[in-house]
MARKE-177453 format. One record per residue (C-alpha): residue number from 1; residue in one letter; x, y, z. Coordinates in steps of 0.5 Angstrom, whole numbers. Example, Ala and Ser with C-alpha at 12.3 -4.5 7.8 and 13.67 -1.06 7.14 Angstrom:
atom timi 1, torlo A, xx 25, yy -9, zz 16
atom timi 2, torlo S, xx 27, yy -2, zz 14
END
This chain:
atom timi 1, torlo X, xx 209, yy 27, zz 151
atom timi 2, torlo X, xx 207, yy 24, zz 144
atom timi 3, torlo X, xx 199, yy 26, zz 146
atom timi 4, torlo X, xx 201, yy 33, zz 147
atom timi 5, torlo X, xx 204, yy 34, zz 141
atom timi 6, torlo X, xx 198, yy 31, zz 137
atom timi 7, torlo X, xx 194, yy 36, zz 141
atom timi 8, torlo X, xx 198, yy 41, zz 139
atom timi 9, torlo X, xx 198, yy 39, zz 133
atom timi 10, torlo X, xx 191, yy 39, zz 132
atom timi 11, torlo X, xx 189, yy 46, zz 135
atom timi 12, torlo X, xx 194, yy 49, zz 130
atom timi 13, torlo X, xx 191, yy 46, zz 124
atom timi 14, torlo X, xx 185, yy 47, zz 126
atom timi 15, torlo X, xx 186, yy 54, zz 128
atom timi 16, torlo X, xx 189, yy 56, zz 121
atom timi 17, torlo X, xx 183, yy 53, zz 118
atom timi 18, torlo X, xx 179, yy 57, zz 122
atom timi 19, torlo X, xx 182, yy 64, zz 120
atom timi 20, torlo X, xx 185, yy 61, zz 112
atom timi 21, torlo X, xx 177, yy 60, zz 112
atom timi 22, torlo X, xx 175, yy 66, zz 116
atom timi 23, torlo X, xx 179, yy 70, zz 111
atom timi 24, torlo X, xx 175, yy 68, zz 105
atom timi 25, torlo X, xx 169, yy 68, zz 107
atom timi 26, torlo X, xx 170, yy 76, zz 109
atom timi 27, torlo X, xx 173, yy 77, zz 101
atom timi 28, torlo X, xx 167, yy 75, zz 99
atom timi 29, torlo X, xx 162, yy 79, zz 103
atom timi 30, torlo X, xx 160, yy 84, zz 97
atom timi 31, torlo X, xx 163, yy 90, zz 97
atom timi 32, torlo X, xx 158, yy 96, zz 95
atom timi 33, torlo X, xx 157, yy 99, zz 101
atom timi 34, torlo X, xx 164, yy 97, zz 103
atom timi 35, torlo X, xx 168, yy 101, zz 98
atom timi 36, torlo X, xx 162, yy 107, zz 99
atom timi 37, torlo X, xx 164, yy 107, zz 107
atom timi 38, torlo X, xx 172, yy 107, zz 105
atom timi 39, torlo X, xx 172, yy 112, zz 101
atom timi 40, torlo X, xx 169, yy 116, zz 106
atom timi 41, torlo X, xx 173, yy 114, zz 111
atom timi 42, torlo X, xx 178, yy 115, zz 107
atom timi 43, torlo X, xx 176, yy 124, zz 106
atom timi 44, torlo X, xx 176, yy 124, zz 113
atom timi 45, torlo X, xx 182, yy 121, zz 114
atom timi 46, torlo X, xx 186, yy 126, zz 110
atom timi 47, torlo X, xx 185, yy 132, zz 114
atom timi 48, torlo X, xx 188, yy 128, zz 119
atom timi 49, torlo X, xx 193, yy 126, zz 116
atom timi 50, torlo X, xx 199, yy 120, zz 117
atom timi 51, torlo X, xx 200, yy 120, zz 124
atom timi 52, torlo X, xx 194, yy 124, zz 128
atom timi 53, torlo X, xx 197, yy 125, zz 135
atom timi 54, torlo X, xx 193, yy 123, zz 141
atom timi 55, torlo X, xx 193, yy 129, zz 147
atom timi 56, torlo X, xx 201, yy 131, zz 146
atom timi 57, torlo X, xx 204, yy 132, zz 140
atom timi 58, torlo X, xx 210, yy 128, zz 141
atom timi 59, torlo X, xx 212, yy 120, zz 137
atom timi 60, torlo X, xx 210, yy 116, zz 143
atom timi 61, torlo X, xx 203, yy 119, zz 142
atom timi 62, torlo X, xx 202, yy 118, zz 135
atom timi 63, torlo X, xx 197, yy 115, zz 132
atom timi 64, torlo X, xx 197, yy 110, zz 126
atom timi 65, torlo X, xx 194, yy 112, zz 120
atom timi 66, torlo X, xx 198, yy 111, zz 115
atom timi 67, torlo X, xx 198, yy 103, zz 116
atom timi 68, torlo X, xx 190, yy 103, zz 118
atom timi 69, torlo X, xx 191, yy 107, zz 110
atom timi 70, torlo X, xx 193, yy 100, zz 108
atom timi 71, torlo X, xx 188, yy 96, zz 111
atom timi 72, torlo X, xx 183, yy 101, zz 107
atom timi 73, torlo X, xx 186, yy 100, zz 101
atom timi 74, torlo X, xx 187, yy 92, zz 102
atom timi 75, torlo X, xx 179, yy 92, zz 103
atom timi 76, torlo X, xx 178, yy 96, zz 96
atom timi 77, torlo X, xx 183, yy 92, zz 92
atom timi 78, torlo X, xx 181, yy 85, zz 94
atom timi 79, torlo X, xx 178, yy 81, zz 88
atom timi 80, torlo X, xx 172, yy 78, zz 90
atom timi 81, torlo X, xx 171, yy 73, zz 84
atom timi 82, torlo X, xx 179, yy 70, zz 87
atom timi 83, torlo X, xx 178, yy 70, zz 94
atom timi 84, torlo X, xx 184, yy 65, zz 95
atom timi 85, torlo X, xx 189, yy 69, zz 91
atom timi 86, torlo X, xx 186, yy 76, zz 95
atom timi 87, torlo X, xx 188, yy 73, zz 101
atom timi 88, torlo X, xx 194, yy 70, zz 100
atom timi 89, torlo X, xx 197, yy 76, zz 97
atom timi 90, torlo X, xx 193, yy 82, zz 100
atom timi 91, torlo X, xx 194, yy 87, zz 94
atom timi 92, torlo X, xx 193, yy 94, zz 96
atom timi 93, torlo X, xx 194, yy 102, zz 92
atom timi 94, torlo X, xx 202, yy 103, zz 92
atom timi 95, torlo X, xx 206, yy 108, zz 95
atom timi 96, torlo X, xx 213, yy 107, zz 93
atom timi 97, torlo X, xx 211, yy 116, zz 91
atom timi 98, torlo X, xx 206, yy 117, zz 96
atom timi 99, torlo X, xx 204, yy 116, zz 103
atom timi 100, torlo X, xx 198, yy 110, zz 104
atom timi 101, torlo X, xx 194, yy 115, zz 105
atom timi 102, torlo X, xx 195, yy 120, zz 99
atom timi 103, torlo X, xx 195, yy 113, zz 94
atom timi 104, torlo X, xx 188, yy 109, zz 98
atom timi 105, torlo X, xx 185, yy 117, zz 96
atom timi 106, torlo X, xx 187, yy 116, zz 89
atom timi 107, torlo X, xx 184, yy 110, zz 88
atom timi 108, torlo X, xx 177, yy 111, zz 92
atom timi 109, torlo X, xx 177, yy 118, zz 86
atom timi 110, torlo X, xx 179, yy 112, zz 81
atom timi 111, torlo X, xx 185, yy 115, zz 79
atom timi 112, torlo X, xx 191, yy 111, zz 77
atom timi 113, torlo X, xx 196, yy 107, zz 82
atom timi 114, torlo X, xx 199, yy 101, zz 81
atom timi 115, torlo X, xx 196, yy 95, zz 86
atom timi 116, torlo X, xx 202, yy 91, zz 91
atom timi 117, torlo X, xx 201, yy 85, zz 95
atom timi 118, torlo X, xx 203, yy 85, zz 101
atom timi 119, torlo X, xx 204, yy 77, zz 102
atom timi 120, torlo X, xx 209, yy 76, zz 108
atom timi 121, torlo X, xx 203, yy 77, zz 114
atom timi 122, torlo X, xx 197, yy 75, zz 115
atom timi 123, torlo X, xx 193, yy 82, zz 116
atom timi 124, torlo X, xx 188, yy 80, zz 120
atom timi 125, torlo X, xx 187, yy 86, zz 122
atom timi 126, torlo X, xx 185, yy 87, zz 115
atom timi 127, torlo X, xx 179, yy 81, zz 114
atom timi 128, torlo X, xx 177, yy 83, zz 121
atom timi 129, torlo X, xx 176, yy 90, zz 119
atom timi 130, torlo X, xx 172, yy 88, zz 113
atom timi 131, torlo X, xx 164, yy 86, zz 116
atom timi 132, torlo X, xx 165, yy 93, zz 121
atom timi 133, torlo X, xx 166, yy 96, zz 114
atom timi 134, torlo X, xx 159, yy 94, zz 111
atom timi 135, torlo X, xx 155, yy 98, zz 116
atom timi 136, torlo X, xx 159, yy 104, zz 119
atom timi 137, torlo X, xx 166, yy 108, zz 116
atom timi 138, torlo X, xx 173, yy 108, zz 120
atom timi 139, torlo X, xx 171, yy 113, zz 125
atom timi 140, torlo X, xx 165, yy 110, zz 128
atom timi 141, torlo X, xx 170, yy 103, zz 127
atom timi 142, torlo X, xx 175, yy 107, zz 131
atom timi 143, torlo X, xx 169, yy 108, zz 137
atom timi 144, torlo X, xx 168, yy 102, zz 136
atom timi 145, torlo X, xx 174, yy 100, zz 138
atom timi 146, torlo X, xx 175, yy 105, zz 144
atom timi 147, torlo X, xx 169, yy 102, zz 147
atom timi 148, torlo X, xx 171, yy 95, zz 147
atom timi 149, torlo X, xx 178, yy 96, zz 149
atom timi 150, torlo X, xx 176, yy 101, zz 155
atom timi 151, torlo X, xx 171, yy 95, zz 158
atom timi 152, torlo X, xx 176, yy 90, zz 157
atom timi 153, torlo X, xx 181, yy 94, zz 160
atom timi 154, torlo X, xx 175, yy 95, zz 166
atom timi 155, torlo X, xx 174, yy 89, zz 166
atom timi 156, torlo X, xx 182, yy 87, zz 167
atom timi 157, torlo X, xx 182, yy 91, zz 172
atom timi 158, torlo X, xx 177, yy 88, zz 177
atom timi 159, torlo X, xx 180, yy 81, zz 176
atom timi 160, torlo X, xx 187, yy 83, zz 177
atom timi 161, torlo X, xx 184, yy 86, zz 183
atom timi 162, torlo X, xx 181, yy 80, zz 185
atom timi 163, torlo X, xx 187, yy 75, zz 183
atom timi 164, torlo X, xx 193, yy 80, zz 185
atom timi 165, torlo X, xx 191, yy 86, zz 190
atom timi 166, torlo X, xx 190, yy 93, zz 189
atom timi 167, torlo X, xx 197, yy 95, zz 190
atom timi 168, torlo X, xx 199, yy 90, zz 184
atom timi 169, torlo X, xx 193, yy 92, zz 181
atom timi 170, torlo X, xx 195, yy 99, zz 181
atom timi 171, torlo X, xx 202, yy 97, zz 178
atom timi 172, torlo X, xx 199, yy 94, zz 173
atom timi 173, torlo X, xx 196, yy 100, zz 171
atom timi 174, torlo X, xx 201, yy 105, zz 172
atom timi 175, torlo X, xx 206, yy 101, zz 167
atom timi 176, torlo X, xx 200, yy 101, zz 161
atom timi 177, torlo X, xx 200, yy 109, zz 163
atom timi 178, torlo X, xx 207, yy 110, zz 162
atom timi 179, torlo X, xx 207, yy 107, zz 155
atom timi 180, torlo X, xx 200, yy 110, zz 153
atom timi 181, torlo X, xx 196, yy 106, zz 152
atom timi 182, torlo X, xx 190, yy 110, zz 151
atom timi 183, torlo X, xx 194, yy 112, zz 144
atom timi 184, torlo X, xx 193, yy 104, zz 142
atom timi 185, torlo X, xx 186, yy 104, zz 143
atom timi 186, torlo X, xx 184, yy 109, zz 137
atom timi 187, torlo X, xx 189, yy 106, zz 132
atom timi 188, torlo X, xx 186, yy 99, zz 129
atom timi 189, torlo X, xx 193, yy 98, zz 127
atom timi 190, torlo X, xx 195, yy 98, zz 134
atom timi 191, torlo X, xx 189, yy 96, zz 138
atom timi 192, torlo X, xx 187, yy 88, zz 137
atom timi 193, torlo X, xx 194, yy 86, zz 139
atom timi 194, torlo X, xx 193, yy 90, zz 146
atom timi 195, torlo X, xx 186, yy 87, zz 147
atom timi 196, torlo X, xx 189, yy 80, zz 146
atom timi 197, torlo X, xx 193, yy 82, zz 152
atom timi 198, torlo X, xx 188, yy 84, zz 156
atom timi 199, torlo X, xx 183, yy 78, zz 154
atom timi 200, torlo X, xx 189, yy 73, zz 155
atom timi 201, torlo X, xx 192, yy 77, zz 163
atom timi 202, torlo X, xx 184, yy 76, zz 163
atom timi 203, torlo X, xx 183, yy 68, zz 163
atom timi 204, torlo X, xx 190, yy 68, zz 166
atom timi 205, torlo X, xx 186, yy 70, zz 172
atom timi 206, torlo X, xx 181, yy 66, zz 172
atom timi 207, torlo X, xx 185, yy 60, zz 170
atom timi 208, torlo X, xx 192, yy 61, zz 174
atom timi 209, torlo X, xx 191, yy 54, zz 178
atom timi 210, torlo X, xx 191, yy 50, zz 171
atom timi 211, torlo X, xx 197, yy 50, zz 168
atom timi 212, torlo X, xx 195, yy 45, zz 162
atom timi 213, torlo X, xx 190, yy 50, zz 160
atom timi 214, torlo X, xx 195, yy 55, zz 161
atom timi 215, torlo X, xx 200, yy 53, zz 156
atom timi 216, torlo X, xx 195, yy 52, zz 151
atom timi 217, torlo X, xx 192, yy 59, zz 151
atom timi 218, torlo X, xx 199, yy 62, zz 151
atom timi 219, torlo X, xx 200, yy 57, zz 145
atom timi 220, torlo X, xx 193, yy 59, zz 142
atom timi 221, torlo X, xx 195, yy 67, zz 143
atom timi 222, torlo X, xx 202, yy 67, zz 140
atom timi 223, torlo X, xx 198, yy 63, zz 133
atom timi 224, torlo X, xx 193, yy 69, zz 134
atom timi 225, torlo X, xx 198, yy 74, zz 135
atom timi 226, torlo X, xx 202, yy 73, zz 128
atom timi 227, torlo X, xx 195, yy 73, zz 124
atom timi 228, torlo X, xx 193, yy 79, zz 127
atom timi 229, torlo X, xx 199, yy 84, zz 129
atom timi 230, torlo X, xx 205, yy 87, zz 124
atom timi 231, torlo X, xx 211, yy 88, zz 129
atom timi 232, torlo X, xx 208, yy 93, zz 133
atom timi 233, torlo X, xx 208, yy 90, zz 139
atom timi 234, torlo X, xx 207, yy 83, zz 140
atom timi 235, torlo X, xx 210, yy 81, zz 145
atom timi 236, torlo X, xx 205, yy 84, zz 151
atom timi 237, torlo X, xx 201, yy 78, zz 148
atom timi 238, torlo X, xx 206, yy 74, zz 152
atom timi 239, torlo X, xx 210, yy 78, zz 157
atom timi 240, torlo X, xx 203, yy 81, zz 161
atom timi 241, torlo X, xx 199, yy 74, zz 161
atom timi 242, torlo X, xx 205, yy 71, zz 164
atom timi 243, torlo X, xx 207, yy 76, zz 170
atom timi 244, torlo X, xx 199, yy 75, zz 172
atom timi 245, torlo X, xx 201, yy 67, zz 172
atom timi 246, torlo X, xx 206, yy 68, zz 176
atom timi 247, torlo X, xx 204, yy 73, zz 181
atom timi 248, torlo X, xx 197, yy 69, zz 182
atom timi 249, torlo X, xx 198, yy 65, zz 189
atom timi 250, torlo X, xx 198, yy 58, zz 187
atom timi 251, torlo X, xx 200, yy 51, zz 190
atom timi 252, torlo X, xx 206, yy 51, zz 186
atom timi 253, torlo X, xx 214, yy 50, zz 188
atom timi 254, torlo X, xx 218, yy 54, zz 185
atom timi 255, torlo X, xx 222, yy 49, zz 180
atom timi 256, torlo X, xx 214, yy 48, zz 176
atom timi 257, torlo X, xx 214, yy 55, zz 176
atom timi 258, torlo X, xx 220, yy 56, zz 172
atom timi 259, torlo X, xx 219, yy 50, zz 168
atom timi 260, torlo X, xx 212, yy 54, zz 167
atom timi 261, torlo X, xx 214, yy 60, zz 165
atom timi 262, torlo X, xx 220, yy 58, zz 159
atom timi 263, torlo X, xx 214, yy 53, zz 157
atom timi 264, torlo X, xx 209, yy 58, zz 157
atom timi 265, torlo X, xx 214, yy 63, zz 153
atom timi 266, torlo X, xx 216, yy 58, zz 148
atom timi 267, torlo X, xx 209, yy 55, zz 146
atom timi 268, torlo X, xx 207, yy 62, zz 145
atom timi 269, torlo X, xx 213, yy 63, zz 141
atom timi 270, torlo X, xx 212, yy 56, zz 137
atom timi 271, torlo X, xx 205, yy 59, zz 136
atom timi 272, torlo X, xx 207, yy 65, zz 133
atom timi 273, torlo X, xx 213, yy 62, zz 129
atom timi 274, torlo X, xx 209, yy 56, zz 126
atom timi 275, torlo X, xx 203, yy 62, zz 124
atom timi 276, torlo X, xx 207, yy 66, zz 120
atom timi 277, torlo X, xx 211, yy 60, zz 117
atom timi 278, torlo X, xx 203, yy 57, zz 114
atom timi 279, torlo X, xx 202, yy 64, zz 111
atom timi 280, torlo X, xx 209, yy 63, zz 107
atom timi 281, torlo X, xx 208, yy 56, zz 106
atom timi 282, torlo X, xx 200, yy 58, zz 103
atom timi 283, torlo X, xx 201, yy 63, zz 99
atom timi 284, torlo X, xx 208, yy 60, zz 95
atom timi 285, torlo X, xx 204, yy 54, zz 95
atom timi 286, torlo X, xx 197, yy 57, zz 91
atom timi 287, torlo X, xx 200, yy 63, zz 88
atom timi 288, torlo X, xx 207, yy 64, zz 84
atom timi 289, torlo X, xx 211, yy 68, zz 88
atom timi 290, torlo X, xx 216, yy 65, zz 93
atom timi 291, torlo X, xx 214, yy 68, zz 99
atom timi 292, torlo X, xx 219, yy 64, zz 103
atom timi 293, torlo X, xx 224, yy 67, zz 99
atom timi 294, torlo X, xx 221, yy 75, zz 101
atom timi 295, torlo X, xx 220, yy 73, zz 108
atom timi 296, torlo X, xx 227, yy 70, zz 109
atom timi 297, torlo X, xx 231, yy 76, zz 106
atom timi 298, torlo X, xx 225, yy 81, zz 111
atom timi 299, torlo X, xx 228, yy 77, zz 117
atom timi 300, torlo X, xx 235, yy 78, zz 115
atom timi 301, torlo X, xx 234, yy 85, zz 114
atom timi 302, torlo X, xx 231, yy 86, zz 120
atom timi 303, torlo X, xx 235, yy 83, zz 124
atom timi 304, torlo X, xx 241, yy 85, zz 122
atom timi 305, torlo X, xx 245, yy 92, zz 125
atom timi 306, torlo X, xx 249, yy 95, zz 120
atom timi 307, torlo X, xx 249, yy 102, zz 121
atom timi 308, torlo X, xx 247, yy 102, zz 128
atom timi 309, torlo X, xx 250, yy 98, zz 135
atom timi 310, torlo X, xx 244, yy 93, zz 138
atom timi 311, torlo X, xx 245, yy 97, zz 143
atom timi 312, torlo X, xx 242, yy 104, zz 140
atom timi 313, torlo X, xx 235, yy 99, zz 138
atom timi 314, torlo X, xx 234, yy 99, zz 146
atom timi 315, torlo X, xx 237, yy 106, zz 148
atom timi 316, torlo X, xx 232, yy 109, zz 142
atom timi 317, torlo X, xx 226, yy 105, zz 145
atom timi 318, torlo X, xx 227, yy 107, zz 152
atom timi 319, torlo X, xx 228, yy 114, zz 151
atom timi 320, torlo X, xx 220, yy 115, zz 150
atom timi 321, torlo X, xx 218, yy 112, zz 157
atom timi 322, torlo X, xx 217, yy 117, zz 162
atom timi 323, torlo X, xx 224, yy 116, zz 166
atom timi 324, torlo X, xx 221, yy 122, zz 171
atom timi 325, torlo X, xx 216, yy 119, zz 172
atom timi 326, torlo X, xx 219, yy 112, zz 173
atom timi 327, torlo X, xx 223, yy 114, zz 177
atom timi 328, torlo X, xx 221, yy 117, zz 182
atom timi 329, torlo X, xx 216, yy 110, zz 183
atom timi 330, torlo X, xx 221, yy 106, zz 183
atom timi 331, torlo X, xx 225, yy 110, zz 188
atom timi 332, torlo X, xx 220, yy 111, zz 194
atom timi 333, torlo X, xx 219, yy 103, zz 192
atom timi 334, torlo X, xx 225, yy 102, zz 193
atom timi 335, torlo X, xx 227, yy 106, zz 199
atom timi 336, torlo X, xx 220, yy 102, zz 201
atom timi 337, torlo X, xx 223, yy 95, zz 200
atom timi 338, torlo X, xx 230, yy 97, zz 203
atom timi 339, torlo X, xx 227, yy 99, zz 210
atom timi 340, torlo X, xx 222, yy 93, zz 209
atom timi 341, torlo X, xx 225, yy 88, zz 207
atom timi 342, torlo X, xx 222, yy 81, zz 206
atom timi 343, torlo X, xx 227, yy 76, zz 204
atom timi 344, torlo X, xx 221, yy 71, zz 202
atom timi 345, torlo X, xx 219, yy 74, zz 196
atom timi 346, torlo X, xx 226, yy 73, zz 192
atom timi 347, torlo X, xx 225, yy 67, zz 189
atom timi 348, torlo X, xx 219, yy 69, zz 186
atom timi 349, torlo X, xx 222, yy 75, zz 184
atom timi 350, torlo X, xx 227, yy 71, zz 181
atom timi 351, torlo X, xx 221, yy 69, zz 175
atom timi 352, torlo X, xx 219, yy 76, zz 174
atom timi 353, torlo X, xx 227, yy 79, zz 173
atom timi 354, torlo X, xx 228, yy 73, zz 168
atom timi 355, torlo X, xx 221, yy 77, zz 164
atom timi 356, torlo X, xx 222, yy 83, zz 165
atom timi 357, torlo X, xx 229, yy 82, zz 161
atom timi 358, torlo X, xx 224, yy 79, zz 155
atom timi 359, torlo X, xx 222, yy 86, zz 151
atom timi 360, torlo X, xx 230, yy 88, zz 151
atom timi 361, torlo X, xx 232, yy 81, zz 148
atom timi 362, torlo X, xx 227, yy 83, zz 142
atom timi 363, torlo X, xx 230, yy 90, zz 141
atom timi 364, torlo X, xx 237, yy 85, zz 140
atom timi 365, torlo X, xx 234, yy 80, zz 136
atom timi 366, torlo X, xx 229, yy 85, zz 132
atom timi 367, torlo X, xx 235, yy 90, zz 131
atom timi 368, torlo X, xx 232, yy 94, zz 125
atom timi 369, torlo X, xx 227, yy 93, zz 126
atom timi 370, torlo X, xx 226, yy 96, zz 133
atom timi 371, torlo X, xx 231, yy 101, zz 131
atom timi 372, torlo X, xx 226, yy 104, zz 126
atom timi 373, torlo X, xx 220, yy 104, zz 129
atom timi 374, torlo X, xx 221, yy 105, zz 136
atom timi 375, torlo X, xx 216, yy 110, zz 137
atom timi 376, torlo X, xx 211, yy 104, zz 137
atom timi 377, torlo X, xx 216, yy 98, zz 139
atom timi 378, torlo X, xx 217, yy 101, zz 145
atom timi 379, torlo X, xx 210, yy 100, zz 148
atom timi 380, torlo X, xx 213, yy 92, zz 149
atom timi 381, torlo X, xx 217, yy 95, zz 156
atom timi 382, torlo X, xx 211, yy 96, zz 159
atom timi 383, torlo X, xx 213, yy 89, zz 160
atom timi 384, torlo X, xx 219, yy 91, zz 163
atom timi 385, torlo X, xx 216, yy 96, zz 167
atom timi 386, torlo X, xx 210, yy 92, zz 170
atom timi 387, torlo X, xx 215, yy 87, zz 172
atom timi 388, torlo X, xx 219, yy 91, zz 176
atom timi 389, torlo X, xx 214, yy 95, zz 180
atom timi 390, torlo X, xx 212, yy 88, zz 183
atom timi 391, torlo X, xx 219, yy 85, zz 183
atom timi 392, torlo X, xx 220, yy 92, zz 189
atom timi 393, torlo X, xx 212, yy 91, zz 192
atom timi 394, torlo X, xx 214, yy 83, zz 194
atom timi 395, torlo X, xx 221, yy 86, zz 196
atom timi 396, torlo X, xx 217, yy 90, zz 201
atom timi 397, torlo X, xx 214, yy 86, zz 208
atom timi 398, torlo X, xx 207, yy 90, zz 208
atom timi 399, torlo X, xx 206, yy 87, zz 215
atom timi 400, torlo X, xx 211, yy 91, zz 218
atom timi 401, torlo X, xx 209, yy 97, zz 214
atom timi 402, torlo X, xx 202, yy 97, zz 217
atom timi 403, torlo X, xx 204, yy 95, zz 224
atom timi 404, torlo X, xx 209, yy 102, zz 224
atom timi 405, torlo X, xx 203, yy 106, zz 220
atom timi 406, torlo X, xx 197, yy 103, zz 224
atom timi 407, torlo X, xx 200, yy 101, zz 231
atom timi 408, torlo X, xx 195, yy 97, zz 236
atom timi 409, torlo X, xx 193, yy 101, zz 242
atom timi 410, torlo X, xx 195, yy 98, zz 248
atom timi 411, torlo X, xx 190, yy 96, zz 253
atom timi 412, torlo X, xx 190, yy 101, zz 261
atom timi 413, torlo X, xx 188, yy 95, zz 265
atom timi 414, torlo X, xx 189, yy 100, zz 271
atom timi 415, torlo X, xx 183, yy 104, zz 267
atom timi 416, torlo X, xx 178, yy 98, zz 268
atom timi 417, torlo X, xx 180, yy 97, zz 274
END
């Protein structure tokens, strides 16, 4: 025990030096052809204006300008001649008056606005945008983005079908598809916390026998998550990577499966908390602001309910799937699963139930938060979603489907003779 504590111990650390020195370095790339090619994006942005819409126009279909918008300013504002301070307080143009868009524009025309910090995150998404922002404008950044997103979701899709089967594989696809996953992939703001699920249900595939290796990649994806993603939807990070493990056929009992699956939920939760908790102790250490004090009264703020019931922050997240569309999946699997049943697959089943409950324990806890913005919040039921369709596919005995859909001929030994 005391061995893995130090080796836990040791991966944190060195992680937050790695992204702590990563993010310096980036602030000191020089920033000529960078402010050139924000101030570009920043243009084309405007026509499109805070929140474009992919395909329908409806919420759930919303991308995110209005964040990337801040990202763009932060990469304007940073002030390479203090590197620390930039990072630790990540200023950007105001818009307490204006949308981000409208005020990032100002600054790139040089026009008055007053310069925020924003010092509770990490952002970053932000230091990441940086170097791409030296050779190309946001929307070949956003291209770019499509394209890595789209083969690693290819990619996904083979190893879930080696690891899982087809069925499950269709599953999983189909639970993506119902929170539109596809919107992400054009939003940086959105996008870096779904490849980190796609790459991590990737190394679960490959690693599913190992459960040491499991846990320290679920550790090591919860501190990446926190220094990425700004409450968007980071739990995919955990609750994918996790139905893959314990879905994938392994040699272990049932008791070490349950052990594995609270240890693999609460390493990545250490990793996410104690993330976020280096950023505030940081930032209240080398500047002189407490941002202790701010992060605190944030996590009060979003985790209270005074003008709504905990409950509506579910109801309202679930209102943007497609119940139709769910429903009829979930009944024809049912029915399936009814006339089929295998009695086999409870205990398994048992482990999934238990993670698909994981998103609406995020809304009850996360209320305000998950009440504000459920337009994008609600992406983390694809959690939910996914573990369901494999809860009803291990219900099914496919052995006895295909023996009443493909029934072996008998053989007319009359006929021979």
């Amino acid at each position: 025990m005391k061995k893995e504590i130090i080796k836990y111990t040791v991966v944190f650390l060195t992680l937050i030096v790695i992204v702590f020195t990563y993010s310096v370095l980036v602030v000191l790339l020089p920033d000529r052809n960078i402010k050139k090619n924000i101030t570009k994006s920043v243009h084309a942005m405007m026509e499109e204006g805070d929140y474009a819409y992919g395909i329908i126009h409806k919420r759930q279909f919303f991308l995110d300008n209005f964040t990337d918008a801040i990202f763009l300013s932060q990469n304007y504002s940073f002030d390479r001649t203090h590197p620390v301070n930039a990072v630790m307080l990540v200023k950007s143009a105001g818009f307490a008056n204006l949308g981000p868009l409208d005020a990032v524009k100002r600054q790139v025309d040089l026009e008055d606005v007053y310069i925020d910090g924003y010092p509770r995150y990490w952002h970053g998404n932000s230091f990441l945008l940086r170097p791409f922002l030296l050779v190309a404008d946001y929307s070949f950044i956003r291209w770019l983005l499509y394209a890595v997103s789209s083969i690693l979701l290819l990619i996904l899709g083979i190893k879930l079908f080696q690891t899982l089967g087809m069925l499950k594989t269709i599953a999983f696809a189909t639970g993506l598809l119902c929170v539109n996953i596809f919107v992400t992939q054009f939003s940086i703001q959105f996008c870096t916390v779904v490849i980190l699920a796609v790459i991590t249900s990737i190394l679960m595939c490959k690693h599913f026998r190992n459960r040491k290796k499991i846990l320290l990649i679920s550790f090591i994806i919860g501190c990446l998550t926190a220094y990425f993603d700004l409450l968007t939807a980071p739990l995919l990070t955990c609750g994918l990577p996790l139905i893959v493990y314990l879905s994938a056929k392994n040699e272990d009992t049932f008791k070490k499966k349950l052990q594995s699956l609270f240890l693999f939920a609460i390493l990545w939760g250490v990793g996410y908390a104690l993330t976020w908790a280096s950023k505030w102790a940081l930032a209240t250490m080398l500047t002189d602001i407490n941002v202790f004090k701010n992060a605190f009264e944030t996590i009060l703020y979003r985790t209270g309910s005074e003008d709504f019931s905990r409950f509506e922050a579910i109801t309202d997240n679930f209102k943007y799937l497609p119940v139709v569309f769910m429903n009829l999946i979930f009944t024809f699997l049912l029915l399936l699963s009814i006339v089929f049943f295998n009695k086999k697959a409870i205990k398994t089943n048992l482990l999934l139930l238990i993670v698909a409950t994981f998103p609406y324990l995020w809304y009850l806890v996360l209320a305000q938060h998950s009440w504000c913005h459920p337009w994008f919040t609600y992406r983390i039921q694809a959690i939910s979603i996914i573990a369901i369709l494999f809860i009803l596919i291990n219900f099914i005995s496919w052995d006895k489907v295909r023996k009443i859909t493909f029934p072996k001929k008998k053989t007319d030994v009359s006929a021979i003779n």
